[in-house]
C-alpha positions in Angstrom: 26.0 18.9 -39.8 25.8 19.5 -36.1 27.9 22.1 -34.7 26.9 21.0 -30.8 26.4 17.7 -30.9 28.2 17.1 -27.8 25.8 19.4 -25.9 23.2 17.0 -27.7 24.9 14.2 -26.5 25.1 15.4 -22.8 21.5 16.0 -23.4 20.7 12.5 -24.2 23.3 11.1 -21.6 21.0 13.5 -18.7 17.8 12.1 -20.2 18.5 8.7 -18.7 18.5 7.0 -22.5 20.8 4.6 -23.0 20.7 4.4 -26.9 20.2 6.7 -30.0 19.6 6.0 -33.6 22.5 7.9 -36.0 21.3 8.2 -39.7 24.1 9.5 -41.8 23.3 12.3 -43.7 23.0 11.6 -48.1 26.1 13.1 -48.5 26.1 14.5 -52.0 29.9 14.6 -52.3 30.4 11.2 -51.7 27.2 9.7 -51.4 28.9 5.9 -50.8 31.3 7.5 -48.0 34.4 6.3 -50.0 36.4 9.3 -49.0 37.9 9.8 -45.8 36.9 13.3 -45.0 33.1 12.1 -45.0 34.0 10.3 -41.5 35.7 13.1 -39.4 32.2 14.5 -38.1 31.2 11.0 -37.5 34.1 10.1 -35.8 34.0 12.6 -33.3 29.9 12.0 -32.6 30.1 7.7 -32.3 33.4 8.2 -30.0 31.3 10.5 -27.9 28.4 8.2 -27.7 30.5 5.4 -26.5 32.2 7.5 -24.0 29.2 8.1 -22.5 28.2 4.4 -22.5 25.3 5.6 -25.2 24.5 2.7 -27.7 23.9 3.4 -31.3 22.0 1.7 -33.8 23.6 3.5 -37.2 21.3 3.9 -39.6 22.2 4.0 -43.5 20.3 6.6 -44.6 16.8 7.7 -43.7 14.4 7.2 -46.9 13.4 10.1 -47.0 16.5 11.0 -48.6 16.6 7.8 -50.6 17.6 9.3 -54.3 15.4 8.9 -57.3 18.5 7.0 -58.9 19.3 4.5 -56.0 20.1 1.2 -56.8 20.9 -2.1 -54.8 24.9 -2.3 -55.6 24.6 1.3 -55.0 23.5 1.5 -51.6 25.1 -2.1 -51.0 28.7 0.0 -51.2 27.4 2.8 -49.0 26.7 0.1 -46.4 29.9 -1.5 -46.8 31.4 1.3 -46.2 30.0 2.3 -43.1 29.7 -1.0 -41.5 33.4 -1.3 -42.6 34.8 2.1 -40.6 32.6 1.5 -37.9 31.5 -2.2 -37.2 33.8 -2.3 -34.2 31.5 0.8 -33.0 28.1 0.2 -33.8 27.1 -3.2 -33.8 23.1 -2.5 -34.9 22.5 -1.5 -38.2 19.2 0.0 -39.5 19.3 -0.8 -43.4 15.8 0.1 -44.2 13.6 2.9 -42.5 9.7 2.9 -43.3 10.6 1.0 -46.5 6.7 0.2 -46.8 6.3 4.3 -47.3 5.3 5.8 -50.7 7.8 8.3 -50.6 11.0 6.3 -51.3 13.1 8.4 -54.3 10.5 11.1 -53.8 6.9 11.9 -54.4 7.3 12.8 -58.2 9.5 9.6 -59.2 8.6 6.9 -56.6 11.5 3.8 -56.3 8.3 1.4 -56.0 7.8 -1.6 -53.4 9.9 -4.0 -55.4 12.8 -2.4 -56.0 12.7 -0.8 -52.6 13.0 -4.3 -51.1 16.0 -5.1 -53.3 17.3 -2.0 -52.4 16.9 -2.8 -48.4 17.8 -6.7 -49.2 21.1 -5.6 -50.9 22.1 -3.7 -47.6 21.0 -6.2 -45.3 22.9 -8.8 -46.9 25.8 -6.5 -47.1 25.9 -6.5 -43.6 25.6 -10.3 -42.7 28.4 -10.6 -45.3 31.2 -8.4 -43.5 29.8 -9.9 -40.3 27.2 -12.1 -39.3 27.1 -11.4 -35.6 25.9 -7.6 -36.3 22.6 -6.7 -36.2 20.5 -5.6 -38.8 17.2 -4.0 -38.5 14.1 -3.0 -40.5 11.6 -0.5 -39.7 8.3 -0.5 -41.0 5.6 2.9 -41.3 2.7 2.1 -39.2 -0.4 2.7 -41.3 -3.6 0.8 -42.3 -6.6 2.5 -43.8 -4.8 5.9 -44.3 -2.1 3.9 -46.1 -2.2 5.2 -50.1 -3.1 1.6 -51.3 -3.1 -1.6 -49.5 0.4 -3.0 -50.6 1.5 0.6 -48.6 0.1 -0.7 -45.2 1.7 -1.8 -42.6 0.1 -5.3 -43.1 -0.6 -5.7 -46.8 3.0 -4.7 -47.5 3.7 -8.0 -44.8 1.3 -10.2 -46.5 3.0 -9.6 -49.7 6.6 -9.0 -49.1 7.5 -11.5 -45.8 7.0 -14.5 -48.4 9.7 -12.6 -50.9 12.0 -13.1 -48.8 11.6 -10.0 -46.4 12.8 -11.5 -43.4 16.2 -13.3 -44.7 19.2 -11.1 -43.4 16.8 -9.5 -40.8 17.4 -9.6 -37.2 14.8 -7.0 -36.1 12.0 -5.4 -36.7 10.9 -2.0 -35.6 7.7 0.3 -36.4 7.9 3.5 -36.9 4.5 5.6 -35.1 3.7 8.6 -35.8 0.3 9.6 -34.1 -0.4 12.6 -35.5 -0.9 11.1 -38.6 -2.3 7.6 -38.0 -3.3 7.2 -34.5 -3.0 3.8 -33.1 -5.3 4.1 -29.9 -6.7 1.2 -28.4 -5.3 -1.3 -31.3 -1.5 -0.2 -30.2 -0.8 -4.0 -28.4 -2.4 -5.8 -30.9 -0.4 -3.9 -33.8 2.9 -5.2 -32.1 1.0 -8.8 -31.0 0.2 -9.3 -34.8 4.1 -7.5 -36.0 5.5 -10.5 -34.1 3.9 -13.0 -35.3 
C-alpha cells in the first residue's frame, strides 16, 4: 500500500524513465481481484502513470509471493481479472517473474518447474485470449553455476522447458540481474546473444 505514490510517480516522471513495472500486491482478501474495492488504489496509481505519459508493464504477481496453494485456473482468473479492468491501460503484461527460481510457493513447499510453467502458461494464455494484440512477457532469473540444480539455470531451465511449449503465448522475454548475487561480468552480451537465440 503506498500512501505517496504520486511523489513516487513525480519521482520517476523527473528521472527521465519513460516506463515502470506495477506488480500487484497478493491481496489476501481477494487474492483473484474479484471485488471492486481491490482496484481503487490501483486506479488512482495507473491513471497517474498515464497522465504523466509513464508506460506500464503490469505485472501479475511477483513470485515471490506465489502461494504454496496456487494453481493454473487459479491464477488464470487473477489474470483475467486484471487484464479485464485495465487492458485499455496497460497493454504489457508480465505473467511470469523469475519462474526458473527455486523459490516459487516458498522455500519449505516449493510449486516445482512443471507446475510453475502451467502456472505461467495458464496466464499467458489468459491474456492472448481476452486480447491478442497485448503483450505478454516472461522474465527469467539469471543464474548458471550458482543456480541450485541445473534445470534452475538460466539455460538448463531453456534447454528443457522452450521445447514444452515455453514460448507459445509469449511475446517477450526479459532477465532479471541481480549482481550481487550472480555477477555477469564480461559474459553480460553473450548472456543476452545466446537469450535471443
Amino acid at each position: 500500500n503506498i500512501d505517496n505514490y504520486k511523489w513516487v510517480i513525480d519521482k520517476i516522471a523527473d528521472s527521465g524513465a519513460n516506463w515502470v513495472r506495477l506488480v500487484f500486491r497478493s491481496n489476501q482478501q481477494d487474492f483473484v481481484y474479484a471485488d471492486e474495492r481491490s482496484f481503487t488504489l490501483y486506479d488512482a496509481i495507473v491513471s497517474e502513470l498515464k497522465a504523466k505519459n509513464i508506460y506500464v508493464m503490469g505485472s501479475v504477481l511477483d513470485t515471490a509471493q506465489w502461494p504454496k496453494e496456487l494453481t493454473p485456473p487459479l491464477y488464470a482468473l487473477r489474470t483475467k481479472n486484471l487484464v479485464l479492468r485495465y487492458g485499455g491501460k496497460i497493454r504489457s503484461w508480465e505473467v511470469g517473474h523469475e519462474i526458473n527460481g527455486d523459490w516459487l510457493g516458498g522455500p519449505r513447499t516449493p510449486l516445482g518447474l512443471k507446475k510453475t510453467l502451467k502456472i505461467y502458461s495458464a496466464a499467458a494464455a489468459q491474456v492472448k485470449s481476452i486480447e491478442p494484440t497485448l503483450e505478454t512477457v516472461a522474465t527469467l532469473y539469471w543464474w548458471d553455476g550458482p543456480a541450485p540444480a541445473e534445470d534452475h539455470s538460466l539455460f538448463g531451465w531453456l534447454r528443457r522447458y522452450a521445447p514444452a511449449g515455453f514460448a507459445e503465448n509469449l511475446d517477450v522475454i526479459a532477465l532479471s540481474l541481480q549482481p550481487e548475487d550472480n555477477p555477469v561480468g564480461m559474459a553480460f552480451e553473450r548472456v543476452f546473444e545466446r537469450l535471443h537465440e
